[in-house]
DSSP file (Angstrom, degrees, kcal/mol; ACC not computed):
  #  RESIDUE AA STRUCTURE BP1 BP2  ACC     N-H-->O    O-->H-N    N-H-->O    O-->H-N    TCO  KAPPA ALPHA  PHI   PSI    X-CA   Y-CA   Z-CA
    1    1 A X              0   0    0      0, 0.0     2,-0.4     0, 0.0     0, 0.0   0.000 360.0 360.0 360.0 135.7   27.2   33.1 -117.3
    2    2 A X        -     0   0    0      1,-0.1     2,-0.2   152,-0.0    63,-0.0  -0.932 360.0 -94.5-132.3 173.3   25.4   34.6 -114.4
    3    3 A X        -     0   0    0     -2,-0.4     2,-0.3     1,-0.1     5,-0.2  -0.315  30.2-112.9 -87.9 130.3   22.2   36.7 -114.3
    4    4 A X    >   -     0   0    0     -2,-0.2     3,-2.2     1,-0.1     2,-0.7  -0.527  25.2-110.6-102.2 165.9   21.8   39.6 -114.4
    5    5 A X  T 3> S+     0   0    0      1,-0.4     4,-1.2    -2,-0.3     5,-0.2   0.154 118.0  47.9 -77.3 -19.5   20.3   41.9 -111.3
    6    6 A X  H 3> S+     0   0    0     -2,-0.7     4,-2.2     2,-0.2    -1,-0.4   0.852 114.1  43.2 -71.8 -52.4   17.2   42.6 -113.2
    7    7 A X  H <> S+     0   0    0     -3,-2.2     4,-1.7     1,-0.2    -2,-0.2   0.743 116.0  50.4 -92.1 -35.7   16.7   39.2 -114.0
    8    8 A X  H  > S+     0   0    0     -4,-0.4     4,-1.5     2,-0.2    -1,-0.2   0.637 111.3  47.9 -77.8 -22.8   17.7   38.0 -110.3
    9    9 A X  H  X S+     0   0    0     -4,-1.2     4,-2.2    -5,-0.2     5,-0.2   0.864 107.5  53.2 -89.0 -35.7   15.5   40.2 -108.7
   10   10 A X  H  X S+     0   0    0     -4,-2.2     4,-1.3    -5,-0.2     3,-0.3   0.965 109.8  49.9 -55.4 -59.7   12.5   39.3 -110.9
   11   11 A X  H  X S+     0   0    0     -4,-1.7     4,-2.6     1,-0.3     5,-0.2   0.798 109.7  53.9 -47.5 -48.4   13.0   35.4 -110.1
   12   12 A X  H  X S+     0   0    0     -4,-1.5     4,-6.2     2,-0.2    -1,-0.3   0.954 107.2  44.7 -52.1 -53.8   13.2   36.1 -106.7
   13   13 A X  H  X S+     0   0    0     -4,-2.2     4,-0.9    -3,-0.3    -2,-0.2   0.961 116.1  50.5 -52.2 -67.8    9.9   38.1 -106.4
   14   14 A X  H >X S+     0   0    0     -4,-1.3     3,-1.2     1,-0.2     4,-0.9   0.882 113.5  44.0 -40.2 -57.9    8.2   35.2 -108.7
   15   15 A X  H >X S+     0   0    0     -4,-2.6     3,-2.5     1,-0.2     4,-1.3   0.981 113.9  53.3 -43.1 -57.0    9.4   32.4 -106.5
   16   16 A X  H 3< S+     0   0    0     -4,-6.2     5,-0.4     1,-0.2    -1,-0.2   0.575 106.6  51.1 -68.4  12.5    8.5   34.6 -103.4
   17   17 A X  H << S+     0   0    0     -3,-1.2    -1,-0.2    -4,-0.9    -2,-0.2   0.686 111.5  46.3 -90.0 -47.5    5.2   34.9 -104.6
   18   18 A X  H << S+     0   0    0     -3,-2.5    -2,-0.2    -4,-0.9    -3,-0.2   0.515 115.2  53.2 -86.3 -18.6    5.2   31.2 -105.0
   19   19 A X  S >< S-     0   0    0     -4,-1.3     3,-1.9    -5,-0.1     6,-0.3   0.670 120.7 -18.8-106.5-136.5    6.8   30.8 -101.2
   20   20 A X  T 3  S+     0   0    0      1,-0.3    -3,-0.1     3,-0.1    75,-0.1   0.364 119.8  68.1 -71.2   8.2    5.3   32.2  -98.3
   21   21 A X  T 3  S+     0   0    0     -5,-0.4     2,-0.8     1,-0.1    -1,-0.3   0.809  91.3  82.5 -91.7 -21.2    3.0   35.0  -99.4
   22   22 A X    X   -     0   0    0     -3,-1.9     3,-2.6     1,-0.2    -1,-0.1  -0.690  62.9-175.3 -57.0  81.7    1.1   32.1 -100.7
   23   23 A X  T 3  S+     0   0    0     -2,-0.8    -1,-0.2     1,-0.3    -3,-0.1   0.645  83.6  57.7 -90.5  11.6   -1.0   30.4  -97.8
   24   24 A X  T 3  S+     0   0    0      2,-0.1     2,-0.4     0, 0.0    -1,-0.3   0.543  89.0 101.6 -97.9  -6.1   -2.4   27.6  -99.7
   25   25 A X    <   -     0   0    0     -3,-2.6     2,-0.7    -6,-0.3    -6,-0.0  -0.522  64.2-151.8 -79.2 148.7    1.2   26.9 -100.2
   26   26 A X        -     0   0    0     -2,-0.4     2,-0.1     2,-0.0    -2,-0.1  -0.926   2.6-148.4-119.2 128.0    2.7   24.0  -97.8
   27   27 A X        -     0   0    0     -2,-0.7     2,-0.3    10,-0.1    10,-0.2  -0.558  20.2-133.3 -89.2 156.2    6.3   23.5  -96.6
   28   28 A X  E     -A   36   0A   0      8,-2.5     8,-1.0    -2,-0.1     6,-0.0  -0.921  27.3 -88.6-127.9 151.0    7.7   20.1  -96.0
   29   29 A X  E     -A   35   0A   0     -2,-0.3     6,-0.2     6,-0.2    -1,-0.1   0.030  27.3-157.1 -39.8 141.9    9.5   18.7  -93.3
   30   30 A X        -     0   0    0      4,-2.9    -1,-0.1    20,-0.1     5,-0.1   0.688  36.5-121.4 -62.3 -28.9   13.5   19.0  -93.5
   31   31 A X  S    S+     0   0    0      3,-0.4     4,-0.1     0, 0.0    -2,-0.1   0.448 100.4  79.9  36.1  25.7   14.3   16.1  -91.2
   32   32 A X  S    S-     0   0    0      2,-0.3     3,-0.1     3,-0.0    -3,-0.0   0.230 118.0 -90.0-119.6  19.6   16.2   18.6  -88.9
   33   33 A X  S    S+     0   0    0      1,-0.5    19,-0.4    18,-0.0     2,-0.3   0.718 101.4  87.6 105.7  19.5   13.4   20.2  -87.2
   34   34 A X  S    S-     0   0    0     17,-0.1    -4,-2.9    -6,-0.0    -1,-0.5  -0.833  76.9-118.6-156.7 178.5   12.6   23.2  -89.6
   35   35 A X  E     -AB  29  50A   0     15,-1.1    15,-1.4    -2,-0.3     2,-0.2  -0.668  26.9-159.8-116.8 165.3   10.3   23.0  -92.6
   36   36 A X  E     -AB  28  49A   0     -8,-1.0    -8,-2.5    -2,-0.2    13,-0.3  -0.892   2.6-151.9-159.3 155.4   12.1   23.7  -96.2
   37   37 A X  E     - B   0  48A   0     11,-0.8    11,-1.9   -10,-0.2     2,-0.4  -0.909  16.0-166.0-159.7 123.1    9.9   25.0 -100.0
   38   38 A X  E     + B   0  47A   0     -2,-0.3     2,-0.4     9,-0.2     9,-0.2  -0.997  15.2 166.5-125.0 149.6   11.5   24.1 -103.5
   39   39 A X  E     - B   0  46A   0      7,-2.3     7,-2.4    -2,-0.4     2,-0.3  -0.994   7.4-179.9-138.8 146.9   10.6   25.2 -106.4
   40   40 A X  E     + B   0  45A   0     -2,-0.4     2,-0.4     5,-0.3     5,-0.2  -0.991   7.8 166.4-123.3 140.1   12.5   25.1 -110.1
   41   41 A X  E >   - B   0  44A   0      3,-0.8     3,-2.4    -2,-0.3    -2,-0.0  -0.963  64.5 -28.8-146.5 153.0   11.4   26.4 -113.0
   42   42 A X  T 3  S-     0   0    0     -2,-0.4    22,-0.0     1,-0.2    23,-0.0  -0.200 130.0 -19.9  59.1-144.8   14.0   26.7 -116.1
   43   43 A X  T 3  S+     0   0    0     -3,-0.1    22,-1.7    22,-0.1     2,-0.7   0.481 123.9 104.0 -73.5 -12.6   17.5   27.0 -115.1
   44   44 A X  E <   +BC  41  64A   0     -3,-2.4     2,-1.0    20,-0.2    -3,-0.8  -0.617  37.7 165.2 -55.6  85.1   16.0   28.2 -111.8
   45   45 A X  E     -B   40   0A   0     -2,-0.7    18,-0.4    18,-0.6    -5,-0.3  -0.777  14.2-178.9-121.1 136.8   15.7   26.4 -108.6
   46   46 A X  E     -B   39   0A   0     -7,-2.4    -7,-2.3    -2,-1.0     2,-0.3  -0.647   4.4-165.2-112.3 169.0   14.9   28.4 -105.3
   47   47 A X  E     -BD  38  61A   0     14,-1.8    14,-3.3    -2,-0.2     2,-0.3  -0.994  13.1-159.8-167.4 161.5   14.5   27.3 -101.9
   48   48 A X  E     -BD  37  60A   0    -11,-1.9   -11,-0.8    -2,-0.3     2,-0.3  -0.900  15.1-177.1-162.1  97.1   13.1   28.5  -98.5
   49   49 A X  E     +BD  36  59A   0     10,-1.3    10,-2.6   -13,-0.3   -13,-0.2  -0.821   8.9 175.3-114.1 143.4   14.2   27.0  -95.4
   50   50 A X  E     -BD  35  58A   0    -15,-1.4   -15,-1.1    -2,-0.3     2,-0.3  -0.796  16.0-163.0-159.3 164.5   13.0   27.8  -92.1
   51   51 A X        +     0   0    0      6,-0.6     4,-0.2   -17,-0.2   -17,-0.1  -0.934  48.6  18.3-131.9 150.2   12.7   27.3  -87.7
   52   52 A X        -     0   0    0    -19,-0.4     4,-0.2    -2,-0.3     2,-0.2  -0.302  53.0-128.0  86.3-159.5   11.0   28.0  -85.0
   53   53 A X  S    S+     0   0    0      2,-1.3     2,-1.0    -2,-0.1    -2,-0.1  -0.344  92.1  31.6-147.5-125.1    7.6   29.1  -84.4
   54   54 A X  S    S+     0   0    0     -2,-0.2     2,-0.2    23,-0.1    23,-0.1  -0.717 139.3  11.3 -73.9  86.7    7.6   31.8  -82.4
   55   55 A X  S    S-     0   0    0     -2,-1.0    -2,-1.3    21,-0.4     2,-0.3   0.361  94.3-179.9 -96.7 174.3   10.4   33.7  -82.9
   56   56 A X  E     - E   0  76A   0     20,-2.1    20,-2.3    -4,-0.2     2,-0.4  -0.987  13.5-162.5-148.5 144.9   11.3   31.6  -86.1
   57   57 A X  E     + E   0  75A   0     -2,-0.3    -6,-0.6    18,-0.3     2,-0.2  -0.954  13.4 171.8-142.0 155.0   14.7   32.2  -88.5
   58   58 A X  E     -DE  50  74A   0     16,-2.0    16,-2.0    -2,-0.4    -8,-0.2  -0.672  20.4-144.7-138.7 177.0   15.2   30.9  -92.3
   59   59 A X  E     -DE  49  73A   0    -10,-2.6   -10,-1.3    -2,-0.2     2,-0.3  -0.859  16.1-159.1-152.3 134.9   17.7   31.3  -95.3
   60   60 A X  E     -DE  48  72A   0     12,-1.5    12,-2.2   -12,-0.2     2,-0.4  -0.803   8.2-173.0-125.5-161.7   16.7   31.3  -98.7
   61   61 A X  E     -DE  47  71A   0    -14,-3.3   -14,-1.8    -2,-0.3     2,-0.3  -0.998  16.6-160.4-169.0 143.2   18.7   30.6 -102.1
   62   62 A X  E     - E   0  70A   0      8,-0.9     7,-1.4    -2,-0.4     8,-1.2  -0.828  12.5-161.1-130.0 163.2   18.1   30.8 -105.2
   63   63 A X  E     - E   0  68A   0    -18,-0.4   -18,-0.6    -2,-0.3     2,-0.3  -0.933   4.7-158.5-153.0 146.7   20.6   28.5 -107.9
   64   64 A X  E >  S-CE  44  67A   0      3,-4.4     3,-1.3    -2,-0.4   -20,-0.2  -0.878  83.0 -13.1-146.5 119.1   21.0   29.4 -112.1
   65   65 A X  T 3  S-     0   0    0    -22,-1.7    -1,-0.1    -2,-0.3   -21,-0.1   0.724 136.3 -48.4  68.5  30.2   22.2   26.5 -114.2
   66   66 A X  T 3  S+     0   0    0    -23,-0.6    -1,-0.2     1,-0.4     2,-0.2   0.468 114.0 114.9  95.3 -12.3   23.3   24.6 -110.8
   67   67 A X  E <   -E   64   0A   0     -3,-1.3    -3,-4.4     2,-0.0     2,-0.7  -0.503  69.4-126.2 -89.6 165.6   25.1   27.5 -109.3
   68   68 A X  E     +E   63   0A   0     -5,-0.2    -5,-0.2    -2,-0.2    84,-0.2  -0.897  38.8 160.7-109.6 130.1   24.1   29.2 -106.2
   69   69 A X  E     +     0   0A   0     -7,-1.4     2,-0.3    -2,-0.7    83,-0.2   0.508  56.8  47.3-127.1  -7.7   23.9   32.8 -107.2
   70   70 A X  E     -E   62   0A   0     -8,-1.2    -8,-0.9    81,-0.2     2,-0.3  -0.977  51.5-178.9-124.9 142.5   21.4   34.3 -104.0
   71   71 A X  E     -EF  61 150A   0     79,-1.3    79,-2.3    -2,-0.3     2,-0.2  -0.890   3.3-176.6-171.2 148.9   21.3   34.0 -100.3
   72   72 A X  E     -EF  60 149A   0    -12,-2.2   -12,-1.5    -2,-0.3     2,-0.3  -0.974   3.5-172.1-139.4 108.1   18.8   35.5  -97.4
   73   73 A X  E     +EF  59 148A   0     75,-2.8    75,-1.0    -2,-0.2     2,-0.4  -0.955  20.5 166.2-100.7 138.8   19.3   35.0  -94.1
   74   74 A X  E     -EF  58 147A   0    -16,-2.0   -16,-2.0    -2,-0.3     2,-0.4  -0.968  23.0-171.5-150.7 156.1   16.3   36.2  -91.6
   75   75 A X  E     +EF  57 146A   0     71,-1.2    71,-2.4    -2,-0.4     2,-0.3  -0.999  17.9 163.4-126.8 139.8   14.9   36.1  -88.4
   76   76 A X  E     -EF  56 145A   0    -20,-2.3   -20,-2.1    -2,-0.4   -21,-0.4  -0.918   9.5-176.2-144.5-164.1   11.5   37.4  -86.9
   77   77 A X  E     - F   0 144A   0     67,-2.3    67,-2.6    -2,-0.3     2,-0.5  -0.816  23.6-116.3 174.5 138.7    9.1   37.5  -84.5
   78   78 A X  E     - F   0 143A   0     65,-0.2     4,-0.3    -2,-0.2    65,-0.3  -0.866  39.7-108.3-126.4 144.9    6.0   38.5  -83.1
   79   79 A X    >   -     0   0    0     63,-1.0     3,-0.9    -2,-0.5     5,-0.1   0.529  48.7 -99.7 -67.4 146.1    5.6   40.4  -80.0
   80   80 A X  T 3  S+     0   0    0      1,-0.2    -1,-0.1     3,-0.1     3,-0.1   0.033 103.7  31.0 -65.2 146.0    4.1   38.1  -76.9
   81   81 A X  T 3  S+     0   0    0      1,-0.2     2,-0.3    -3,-0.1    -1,-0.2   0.742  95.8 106.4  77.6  14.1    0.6   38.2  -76.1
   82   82 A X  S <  S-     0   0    0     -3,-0.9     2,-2.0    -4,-0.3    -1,-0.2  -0.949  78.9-102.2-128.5 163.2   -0.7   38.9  -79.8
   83   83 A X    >>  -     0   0    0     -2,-0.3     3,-0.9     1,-0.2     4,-0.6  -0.418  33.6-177.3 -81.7  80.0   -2.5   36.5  -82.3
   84   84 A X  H >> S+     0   0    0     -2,-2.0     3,-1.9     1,-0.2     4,-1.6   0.750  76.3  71.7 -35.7 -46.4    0.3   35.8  -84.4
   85   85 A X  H 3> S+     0   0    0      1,-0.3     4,-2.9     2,-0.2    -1,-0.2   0.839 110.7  35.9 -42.0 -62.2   -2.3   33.5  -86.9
   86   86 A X  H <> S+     0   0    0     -3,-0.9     4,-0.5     2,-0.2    -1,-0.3   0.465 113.1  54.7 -83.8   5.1   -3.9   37.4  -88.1
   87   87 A X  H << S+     0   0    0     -3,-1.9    -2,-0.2    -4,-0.6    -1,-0.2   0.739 109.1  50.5-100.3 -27.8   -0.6   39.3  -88.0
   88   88 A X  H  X S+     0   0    0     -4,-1.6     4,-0.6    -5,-0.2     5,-0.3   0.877 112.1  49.9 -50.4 -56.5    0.7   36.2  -90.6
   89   89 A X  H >X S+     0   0    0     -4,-2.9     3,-1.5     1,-0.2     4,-0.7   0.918 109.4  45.6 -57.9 -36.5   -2.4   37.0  -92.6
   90   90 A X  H 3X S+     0   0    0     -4,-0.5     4,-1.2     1,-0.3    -1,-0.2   0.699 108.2  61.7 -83.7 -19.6   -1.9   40.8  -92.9
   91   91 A X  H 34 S+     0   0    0      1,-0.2    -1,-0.3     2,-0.1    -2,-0.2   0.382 107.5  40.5-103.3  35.3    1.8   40.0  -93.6
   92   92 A X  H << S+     0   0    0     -3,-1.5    -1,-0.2    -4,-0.6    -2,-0.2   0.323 107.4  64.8-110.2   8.7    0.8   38.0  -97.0
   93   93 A X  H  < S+     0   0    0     -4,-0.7    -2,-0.1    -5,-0.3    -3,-0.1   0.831 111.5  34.2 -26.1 -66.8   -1.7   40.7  -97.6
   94   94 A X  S  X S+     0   0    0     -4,-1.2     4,-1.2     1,-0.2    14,-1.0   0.544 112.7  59.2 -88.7 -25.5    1.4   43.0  -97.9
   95   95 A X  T  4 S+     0   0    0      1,-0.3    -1,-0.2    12,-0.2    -2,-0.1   0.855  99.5  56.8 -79.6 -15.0    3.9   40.5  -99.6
   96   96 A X  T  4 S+     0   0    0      1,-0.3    -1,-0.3    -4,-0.2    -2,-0.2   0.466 102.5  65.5 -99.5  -1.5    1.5   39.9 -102.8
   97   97 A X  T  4 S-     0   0    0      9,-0.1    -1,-0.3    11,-0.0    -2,-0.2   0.902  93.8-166.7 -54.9 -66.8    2.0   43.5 -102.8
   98   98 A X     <  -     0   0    0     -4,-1.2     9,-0.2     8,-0.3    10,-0.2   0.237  28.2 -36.5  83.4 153.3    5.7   43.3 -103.6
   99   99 A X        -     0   0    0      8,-0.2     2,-0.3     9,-0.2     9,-0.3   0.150  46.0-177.8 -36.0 150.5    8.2   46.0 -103.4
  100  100 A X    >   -     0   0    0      7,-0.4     3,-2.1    20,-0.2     2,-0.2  -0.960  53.3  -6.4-146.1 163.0    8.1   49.1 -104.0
  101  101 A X  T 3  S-     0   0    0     -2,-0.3     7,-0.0     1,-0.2    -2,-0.0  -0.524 129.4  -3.6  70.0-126.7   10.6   52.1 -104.0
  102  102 A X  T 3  S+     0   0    0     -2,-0.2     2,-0.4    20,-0.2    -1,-0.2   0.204 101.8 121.4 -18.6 -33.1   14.1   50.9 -102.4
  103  103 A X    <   -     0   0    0     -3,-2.1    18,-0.1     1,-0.1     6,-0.1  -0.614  46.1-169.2 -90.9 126.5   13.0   47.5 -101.6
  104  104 A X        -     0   0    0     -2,-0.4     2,-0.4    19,-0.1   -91,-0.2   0.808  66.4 -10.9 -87.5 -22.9   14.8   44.9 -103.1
  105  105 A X  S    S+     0   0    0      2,-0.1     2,-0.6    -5,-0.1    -5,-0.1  -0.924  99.2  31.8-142.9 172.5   11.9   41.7 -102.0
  106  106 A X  S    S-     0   0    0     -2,-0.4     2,-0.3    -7,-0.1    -8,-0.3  -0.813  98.9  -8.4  83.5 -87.8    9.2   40.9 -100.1
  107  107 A X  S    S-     0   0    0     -2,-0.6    -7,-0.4     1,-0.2    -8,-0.2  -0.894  77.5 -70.8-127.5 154.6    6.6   43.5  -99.4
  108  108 A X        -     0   0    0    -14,-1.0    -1,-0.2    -2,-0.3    11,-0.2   0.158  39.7-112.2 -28.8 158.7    6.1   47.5  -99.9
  109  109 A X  S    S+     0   0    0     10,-0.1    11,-1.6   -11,-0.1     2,-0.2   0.947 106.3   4.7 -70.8 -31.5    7.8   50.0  -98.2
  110  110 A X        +     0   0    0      9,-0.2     9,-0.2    10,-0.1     2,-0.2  -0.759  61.5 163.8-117.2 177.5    4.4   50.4  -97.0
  111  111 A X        -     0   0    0      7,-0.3     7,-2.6    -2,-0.2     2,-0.2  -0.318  12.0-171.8 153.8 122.5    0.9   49.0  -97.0
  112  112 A X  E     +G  117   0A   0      5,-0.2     5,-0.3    -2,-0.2     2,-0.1  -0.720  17.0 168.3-105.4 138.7   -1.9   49.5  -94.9
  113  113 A X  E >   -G  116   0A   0      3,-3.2     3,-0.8    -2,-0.2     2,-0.4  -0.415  67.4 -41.7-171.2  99.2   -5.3   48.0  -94.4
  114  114 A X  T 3  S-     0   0    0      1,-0.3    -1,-0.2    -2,-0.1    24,-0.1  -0.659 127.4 -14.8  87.2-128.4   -7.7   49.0  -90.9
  115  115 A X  T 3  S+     0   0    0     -2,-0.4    23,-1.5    22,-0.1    24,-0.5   0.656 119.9 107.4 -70.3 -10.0   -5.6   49.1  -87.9
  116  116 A X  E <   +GH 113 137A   0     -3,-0.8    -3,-3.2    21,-0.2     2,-0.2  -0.514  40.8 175.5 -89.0 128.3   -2.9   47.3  -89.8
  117  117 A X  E     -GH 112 136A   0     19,-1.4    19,-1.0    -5,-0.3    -5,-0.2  -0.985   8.3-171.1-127.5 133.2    0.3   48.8  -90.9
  118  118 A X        -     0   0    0     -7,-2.6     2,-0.3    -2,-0.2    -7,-0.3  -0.212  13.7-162.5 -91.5-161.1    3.4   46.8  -92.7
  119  119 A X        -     0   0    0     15,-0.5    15,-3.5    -9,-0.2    -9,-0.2  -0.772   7.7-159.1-174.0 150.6    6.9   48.9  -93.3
  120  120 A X        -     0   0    0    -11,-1.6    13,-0.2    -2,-0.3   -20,-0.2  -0.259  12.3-175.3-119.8  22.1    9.4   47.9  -95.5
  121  121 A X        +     0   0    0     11,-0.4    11,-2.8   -12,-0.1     2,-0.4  -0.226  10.2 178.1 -80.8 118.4   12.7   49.4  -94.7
  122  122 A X  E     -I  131   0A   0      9,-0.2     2,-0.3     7,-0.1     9,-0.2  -0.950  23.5-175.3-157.1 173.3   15.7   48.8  -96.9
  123  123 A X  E     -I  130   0A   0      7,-2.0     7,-1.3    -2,-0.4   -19,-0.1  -0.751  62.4  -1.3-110.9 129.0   19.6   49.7  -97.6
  124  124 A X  E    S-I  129   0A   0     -2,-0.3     2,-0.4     5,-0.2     5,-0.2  -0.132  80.9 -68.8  93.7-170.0   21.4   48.5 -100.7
  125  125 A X  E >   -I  128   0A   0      3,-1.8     3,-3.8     1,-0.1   -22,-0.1  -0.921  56.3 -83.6-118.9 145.9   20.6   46.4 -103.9
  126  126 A X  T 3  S+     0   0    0     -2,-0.4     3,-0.2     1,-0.3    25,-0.1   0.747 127.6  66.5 -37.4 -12.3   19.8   42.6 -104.9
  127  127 A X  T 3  S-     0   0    0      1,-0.3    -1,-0.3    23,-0.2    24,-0.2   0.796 132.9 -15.9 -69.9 -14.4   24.4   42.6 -104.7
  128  128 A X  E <  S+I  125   0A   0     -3,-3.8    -3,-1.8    22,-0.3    -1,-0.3  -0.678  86.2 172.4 155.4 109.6   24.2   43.2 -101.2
  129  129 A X  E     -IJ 124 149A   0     20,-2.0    20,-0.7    -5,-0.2    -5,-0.2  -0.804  18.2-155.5-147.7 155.6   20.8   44.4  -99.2
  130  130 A X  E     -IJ 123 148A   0     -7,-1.3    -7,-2.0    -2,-0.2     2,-0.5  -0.855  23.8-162.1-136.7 115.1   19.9   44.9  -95.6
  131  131 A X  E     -IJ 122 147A   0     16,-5.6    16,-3.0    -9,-0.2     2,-0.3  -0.917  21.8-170.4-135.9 130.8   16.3   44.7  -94.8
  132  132 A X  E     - J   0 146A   0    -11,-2.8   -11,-0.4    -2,-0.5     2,-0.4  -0.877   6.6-171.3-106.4 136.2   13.6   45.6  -92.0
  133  133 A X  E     + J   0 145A   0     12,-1.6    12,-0.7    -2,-0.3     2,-0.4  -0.908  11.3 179.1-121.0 136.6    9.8   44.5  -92.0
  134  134 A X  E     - J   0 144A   0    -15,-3.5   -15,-0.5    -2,-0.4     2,-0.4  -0.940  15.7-163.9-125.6 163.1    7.7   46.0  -89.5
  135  135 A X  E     - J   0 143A   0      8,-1.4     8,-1.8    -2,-0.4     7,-1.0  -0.783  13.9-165.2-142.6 138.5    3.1   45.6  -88.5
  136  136 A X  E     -HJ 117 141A   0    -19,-1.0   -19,-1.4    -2,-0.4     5,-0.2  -0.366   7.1-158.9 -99.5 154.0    2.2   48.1  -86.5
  137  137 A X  E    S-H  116   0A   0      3,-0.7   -21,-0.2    -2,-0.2     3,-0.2  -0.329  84.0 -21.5-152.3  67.5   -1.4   47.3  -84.9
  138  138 A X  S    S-     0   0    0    -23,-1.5     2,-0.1   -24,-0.1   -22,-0.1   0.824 129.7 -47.4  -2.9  95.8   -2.7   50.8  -84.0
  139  139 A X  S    S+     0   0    0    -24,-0.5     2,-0.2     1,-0.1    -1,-0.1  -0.177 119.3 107.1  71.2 -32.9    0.7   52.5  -83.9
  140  140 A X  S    S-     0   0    0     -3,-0.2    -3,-0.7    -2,-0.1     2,-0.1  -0.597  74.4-117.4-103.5 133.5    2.3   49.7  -81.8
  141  141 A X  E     + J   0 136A   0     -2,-0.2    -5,-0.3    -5,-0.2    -1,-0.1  -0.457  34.1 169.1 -69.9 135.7    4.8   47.1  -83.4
  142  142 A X  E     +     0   0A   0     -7,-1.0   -63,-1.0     1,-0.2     2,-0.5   0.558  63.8  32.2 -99.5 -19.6    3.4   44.0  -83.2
  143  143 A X  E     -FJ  78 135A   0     -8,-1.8    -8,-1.4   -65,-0.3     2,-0.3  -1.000  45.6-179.7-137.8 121.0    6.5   42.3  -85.8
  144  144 A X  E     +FJ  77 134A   0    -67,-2.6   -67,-2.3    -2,-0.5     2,-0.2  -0.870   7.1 167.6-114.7 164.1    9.6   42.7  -86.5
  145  145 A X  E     -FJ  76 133A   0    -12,-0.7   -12,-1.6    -2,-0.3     2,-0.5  -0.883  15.5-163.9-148.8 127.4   11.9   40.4  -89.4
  146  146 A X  E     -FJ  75 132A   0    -71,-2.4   -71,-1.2    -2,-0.2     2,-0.3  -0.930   5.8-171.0-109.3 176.6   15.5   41.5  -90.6
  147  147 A X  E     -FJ  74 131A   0    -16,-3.0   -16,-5.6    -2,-0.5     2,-0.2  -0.880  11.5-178.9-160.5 139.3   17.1   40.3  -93.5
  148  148 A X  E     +FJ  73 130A   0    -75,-1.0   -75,-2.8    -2,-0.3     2,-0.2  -0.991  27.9 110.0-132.1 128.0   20.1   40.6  -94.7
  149  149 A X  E     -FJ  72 129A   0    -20,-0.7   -20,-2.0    -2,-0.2   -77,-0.3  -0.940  23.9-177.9 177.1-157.3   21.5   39.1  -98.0
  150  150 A X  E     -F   71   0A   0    -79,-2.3   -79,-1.3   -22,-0.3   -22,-0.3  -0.946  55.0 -39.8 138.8 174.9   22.9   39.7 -101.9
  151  151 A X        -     0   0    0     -2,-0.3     2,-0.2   -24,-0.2   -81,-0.2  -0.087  64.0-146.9 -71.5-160.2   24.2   37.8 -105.1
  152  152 A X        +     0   0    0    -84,-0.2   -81,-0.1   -83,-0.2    -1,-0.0  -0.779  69.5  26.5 172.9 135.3   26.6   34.8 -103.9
  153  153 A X        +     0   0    0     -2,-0.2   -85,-0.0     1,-0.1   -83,-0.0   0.626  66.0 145.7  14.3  54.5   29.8   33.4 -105.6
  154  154 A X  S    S+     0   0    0    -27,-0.1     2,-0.3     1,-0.0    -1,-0.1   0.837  76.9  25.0 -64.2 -60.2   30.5   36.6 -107.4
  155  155 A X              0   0    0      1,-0.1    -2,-0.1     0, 0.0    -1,-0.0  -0.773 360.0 360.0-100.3 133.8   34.0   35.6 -107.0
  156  156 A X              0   0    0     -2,-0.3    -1,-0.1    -3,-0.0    -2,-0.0   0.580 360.0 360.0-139.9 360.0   35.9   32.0 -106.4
């Protein structure tokens, strides 16, 4: 039995909640150079694997009864010669937000707060999504992320 979209997009958002929007949360080495976050609860177990620093690219994946039923691949980065440290804080500012409109995870299409702007751009549904994250830092992007990703053994 596999879950259905309602039920797969709520998990995600609770996991991502649990993940990086979190800053008290801590990721642990992989022992391939990248840092990796697991979490289960129920029939759930999610995960959030990651590289880099600056620019830095992940996948995550979410599993129901032992199957893999989600996957997110992403990259991002932010632009040279700015304090990455407060452009990370303003973007888990905006994830503990959560979607809104169109957007199937992560943050609002928008959300603002002083000079700080996030953006939220996305195409499609938790089957099969394409997704843009922007901060603006008066008017100028300072961040970009995409992600692209959707349900997962649909088919075998």
């Amino acid at each position: 039995m596999r879950p259905q979209a309602q039920e797969l997009k709520n998990t995600l958002r609770k996991f991502n909640l649990l993940g990086y929007a979190d800053e008290s949360i801590k990721y642990e080495d992989n022992g391939k150079g990248g840092k990796i976050l697991t979490r289960n609860e129920g029939n759930w177990k999610y995960e959030d694997e990651f590289y880099g620093g600056e620019p830095y690219s992940g996948n995550e994946t979410l599993w129901f009864d032992g199957k893999d039923v989600f996957r997110c691949v992403y990259w991002g980065k932010v632009a040279e010669g700015i304090n990455f440290s407060d452009i990370y804080a303003f973007l888990r500012k905006a994830l503990k937000e959560g979607p809104t409109g169109n957007c199937i995870h992560r943050g609002p299409e928008k959300f603002e707060e002083n000079n700080l702007k996030y953006t939220n751009e996305c195409q499609g549904d938790i089957e099969e999504f394409i997704q843009t994250e922007g901060i603006f830092l008066n008017n100028e992007e300072v961040y970009k992320a995409y992600f692209i990703g959707g349900r997962v053994n649909v088919q075998k």
